[in-house]
C-alpha positions in Angstrom: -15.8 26.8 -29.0 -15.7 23.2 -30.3 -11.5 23.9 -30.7 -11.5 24.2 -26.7 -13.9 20.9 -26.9 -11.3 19.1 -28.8 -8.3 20.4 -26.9 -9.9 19.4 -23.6 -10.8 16.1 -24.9 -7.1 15.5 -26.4 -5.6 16.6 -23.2 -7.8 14.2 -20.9 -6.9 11.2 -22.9 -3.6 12.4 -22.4 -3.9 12.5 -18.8 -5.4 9.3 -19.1 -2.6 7.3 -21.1 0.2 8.8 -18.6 -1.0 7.1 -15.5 -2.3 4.2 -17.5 -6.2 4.7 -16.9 -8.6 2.7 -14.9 -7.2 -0.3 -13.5 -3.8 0.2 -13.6 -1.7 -1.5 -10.7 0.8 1.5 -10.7 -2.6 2.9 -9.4 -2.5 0.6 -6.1 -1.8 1.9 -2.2 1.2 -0.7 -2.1 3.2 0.8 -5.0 5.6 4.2 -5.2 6.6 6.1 -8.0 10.2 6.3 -7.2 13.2 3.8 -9.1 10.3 2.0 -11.6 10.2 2.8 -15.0 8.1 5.9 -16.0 4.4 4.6 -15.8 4.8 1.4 -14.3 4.9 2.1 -10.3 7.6 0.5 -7.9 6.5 -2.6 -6.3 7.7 -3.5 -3.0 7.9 -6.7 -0.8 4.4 -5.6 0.2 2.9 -6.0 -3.4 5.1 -9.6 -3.4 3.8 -11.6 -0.9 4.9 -14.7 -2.1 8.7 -14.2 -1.7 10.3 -13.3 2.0 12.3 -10.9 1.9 12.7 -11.2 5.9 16.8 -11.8 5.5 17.8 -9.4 3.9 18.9 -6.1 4.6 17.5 -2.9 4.2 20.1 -2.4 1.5 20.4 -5.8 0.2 16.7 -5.5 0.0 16.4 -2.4 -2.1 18.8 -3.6 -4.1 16.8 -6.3 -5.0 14.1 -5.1 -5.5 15.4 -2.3 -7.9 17.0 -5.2 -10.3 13.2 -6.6 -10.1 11.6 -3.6 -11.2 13.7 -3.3 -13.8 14.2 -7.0 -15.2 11.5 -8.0 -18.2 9.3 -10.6 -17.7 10.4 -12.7 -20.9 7.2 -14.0 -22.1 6.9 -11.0 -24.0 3.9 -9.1 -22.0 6.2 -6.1 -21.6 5.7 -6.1 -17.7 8.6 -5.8 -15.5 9.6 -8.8 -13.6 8.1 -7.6 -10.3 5.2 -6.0 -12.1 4.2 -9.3 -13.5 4.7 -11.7 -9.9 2.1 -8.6 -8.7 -0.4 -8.3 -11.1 -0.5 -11.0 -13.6 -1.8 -14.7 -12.1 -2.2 -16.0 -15.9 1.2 -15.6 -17.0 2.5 -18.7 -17.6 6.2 -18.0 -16.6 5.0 -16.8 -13.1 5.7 -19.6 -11.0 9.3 -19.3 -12.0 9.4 -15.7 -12.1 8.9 -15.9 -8.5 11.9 -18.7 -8.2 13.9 -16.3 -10.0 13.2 -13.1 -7.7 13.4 -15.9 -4.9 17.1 -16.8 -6.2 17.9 -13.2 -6.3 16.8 -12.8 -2.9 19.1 -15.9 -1.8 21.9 -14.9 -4.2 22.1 -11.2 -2.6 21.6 -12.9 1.4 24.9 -14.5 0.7 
């Protein structure tokens, strides 16, 4: 009996560390779980607010915002580039994070 104990215990922290437990942005009503990386969720323009994304296409924009999901923050907190503009106000590359996503946004408008 304390086997099954154990093995229901393992499995719900397993459960737990796939979706990232409580608190997790990939948690959050704005994000999908298609095109991120595994665990991470897919943030949109929605979970962006601070860039427009208003001239671009639909195509230019999922473009976009695939090469954001998948760039690296570079101050080494492992969080996506787009993950990081969403969720983390106390990183201290933020503020040109968002000028970089904003230059993508410009680059790809043409």
């Amino acid at each position: 009996m304390w086997i099954g104990g154990i093995t229901a215990a393992v499995l719900l922290g397993y459960g737990v560390a796939q979706v990232g437990g409580p608190g997790n942005s990939s948690l959050s009503s704005n994000t999908t779980s298609f095109g991120g990386l595994p665990g991470s969720g897919y943030y949109t323009e929605a979970d962006l607010g601070e860039v427009d994304f208003s001239v671009l296409t639909e195509a230019q924009k999922k473009k976009v915002l695939d090469d954001i999901n998948r760039a690296m923050c570079t101050c080494g907190c492992n969080l996506t580039l787009a993950q990081c503009v969403a969720t983390d106000s106390t990183c201290p590359l933020r503020n040109s994070n968002i000028e970089r996503i904003r230059s993508l946004v410009r680059q790809e408008s043409g």
